[in-house]
N, C-alpha and C positions, 0 to 999 in steps of 0.2 A: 529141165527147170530145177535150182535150187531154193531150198529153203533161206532162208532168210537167217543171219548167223546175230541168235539171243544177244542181248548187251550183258555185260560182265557185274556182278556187282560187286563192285567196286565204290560204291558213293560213300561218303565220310558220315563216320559214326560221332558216338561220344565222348571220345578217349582221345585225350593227344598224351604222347612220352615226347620227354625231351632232357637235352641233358645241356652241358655249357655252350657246344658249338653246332649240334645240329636239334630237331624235332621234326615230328609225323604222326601226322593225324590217323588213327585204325579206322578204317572203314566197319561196315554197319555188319559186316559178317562177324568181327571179332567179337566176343562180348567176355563177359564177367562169370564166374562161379560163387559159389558165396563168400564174400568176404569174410572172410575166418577171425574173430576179435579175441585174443587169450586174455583170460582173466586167472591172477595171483590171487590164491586164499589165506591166508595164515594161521594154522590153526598149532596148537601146543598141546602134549602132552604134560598136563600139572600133576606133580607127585601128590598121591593122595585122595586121587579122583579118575575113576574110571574114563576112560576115552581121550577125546581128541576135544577141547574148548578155542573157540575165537579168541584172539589176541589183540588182532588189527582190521580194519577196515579192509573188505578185499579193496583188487584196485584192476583196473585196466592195465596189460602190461605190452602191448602192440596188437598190430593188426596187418593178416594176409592177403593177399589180392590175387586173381591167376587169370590168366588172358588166353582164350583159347579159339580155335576156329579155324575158317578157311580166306587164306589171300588170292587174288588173281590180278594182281600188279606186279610184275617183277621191279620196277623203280619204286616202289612202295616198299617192299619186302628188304631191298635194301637200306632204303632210309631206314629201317625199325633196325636194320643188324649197326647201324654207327651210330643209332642211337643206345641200341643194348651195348656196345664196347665200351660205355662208360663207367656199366654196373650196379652204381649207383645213380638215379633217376628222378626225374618229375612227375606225377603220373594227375594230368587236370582233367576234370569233365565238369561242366557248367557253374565254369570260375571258382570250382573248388582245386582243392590242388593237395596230394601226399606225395610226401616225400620217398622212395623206399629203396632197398637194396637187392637188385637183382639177383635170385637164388638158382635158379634152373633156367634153360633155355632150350627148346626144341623147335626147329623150322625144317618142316621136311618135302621137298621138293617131290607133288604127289607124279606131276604131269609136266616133260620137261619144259620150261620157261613158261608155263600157264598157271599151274595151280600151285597152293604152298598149303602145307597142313602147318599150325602155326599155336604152340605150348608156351606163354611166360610165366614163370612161376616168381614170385618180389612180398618181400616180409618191409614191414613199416615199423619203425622202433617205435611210433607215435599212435595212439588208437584211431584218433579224429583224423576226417577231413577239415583243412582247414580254409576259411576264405580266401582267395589269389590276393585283392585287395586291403591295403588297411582302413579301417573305415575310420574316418577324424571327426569328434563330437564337437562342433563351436554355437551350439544356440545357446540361449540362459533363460530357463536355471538350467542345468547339465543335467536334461532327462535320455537313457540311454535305450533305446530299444534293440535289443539282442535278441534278430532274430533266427542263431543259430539253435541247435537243440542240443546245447552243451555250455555250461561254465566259460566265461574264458575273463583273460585278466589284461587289464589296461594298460598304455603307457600313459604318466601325466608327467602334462611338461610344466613349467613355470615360471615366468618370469620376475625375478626380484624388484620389488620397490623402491621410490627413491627413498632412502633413509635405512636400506638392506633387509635381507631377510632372516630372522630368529629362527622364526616357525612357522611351520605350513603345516595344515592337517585337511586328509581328504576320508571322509567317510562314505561308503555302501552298503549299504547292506546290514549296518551293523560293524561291519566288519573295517579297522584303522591303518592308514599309512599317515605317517606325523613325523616328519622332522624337525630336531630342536636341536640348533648351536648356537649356546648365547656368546659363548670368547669370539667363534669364527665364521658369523651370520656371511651370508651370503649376498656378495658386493651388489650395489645398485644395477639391474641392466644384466646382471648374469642370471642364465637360463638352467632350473636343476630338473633333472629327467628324472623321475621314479618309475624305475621296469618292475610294475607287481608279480610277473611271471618270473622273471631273472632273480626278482629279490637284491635287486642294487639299486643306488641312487648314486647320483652323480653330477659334475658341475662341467664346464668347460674346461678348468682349471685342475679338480680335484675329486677324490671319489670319499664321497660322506654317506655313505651305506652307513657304517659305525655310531651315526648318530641318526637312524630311525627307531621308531620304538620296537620294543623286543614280540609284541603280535605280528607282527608286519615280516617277523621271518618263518613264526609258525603257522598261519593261520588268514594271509594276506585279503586285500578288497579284492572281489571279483565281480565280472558282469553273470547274472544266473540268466537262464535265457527269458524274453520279455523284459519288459518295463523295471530300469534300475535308474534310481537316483543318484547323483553326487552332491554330494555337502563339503563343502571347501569354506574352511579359515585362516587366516592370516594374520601373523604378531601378535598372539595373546586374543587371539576369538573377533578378528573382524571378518567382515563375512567378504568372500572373493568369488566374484561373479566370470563366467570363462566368457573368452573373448578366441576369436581366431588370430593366430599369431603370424601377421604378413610379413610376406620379406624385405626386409633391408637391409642389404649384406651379403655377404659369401654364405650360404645354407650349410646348419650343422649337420651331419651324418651321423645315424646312430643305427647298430644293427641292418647298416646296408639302405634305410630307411631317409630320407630326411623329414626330418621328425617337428622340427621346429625351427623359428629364423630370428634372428637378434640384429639389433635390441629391438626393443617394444616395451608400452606402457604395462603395467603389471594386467599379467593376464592369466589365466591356463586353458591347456585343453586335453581334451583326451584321444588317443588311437587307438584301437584294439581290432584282433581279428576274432572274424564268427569263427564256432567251432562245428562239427557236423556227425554225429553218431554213423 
């Protein structure tokens, strides 16, 4: 009489890697160490004063990841090695998603074609996890719930008026994006992107970064996590209510994204991804 031959665990975990042309799910054996986050200090020595004083804000300066365990799939272990020869990776678990660059690799084959001892080591130039999805804000008035546990910074799109556009200002927080060209307002119908992360703005035609105000490159609007307002005006303080901007047309593409679609009655709205400590 034999014993009865154990099932393998092998059932899918939390983690998928993926790169342009292939991905594979880690089953539930693999898991995580601590994710390593490095933080930048700056401190100065000032002539004239003992020690070492603050200068600048520390700041987040990436974040590490390592994958470790046991496989017992040989089709599984393969997929992960065409997914690791890309080097640079996707690394998603529950619609979050980092970016990172594979640093170390060890797969060492314990029990021939059964078991794999299984080392990834991947540094992230980014600290956050960030949402997969971009989330599109079109209720009104433009109430923003962010419910990442991190800062993050909007796209607002725009559609110009008939009679063109001067200026547009969107406040959060306190905090101003405002564009003013009175010689080169922006045509009826034409749609201006302000990336508060990228720190550009931009037209279908042309790039009028140049003419936002001068906070808007230090100090930009962002979403803080929880409940954020947007305040939108238009030519000299009339007030602009967001609309969702449907399609009529070929869709414009921005950052891989399509972001918005023309023409439409003057509208705006917002995108932005969560961010995740």
């Amino acid at each position: 009489m034999s014993l009865p031959t154990p099932t393998k665990p092998s059932s899918d975990g939390v983690y998928k890697i993926y790169n342009d042309n292939f991905s594979v799910t880690l089953p539930s054996t693999i898991d995580t160490e601590e994710e390593t986050i490095e933080l930048e200090n700056y401190f100065e020595e000032i002539a004239g004063r003992d020690g070492l004083f603050p200068v600048r804000t520390p700041d987040f300066s990436g974040r590490a990841i390592e994958f470790s365990g046991t496989m017992y799939d040989e089709e599984k272990v393969n997929a992960l090695r065409r997914v690791l020869d890309s080097k640079r990776v996707t690394v998603e678990r529950e619609n979050r998603i980092l970016e990172v660059d594979v640093t170390s690799v060890v797969i060492t084959e314990e029990v021939l074609g059964k078991i794999w001892r299984v080392l990834v080591e991947a540094e992230a130039p980014k600290y956050y996890w960030r949402s997969k999805d971009l989330y599109n804000e079109t209720l009104s008035p433009a109430v923003i719930l962010n419910q990442g546990t991190l800062s993050t910074f909007p796209i607002i799109t725009i559609v110009a008026p008939g009679g063109d556009m001067n200026e547009v200002k969107f406040e959060i927080n306190g905090k101003i994006a405002e564009f003013r060209d009175d010689e080169n307002p922006v045509p009826a119908g034409e749609t201006l992107v302000i990336d508060c992360e990228n720190l550009t703005a931009v037209t279908e035609t042309r790039s009028v970064t140049g003419k936002m105000n001068d906070t808007f490159f230090t100090d930009p609007p962002r979403f803080f996590p929880d409940t954020n307002i947007v305040l939108a005006t238009i030519n000299d303080g009339n007030t602009l209510e967001p609309e969702q901007l449907f399609y009529d047309g070929e869709p414009v593409i921005f950052n891989g994204q399509e972001v918005y679609y023309y023409p439409y009655d003057t509208a705006f709205e917002v995108k932005y991804y969560e961010r995740f400590l």
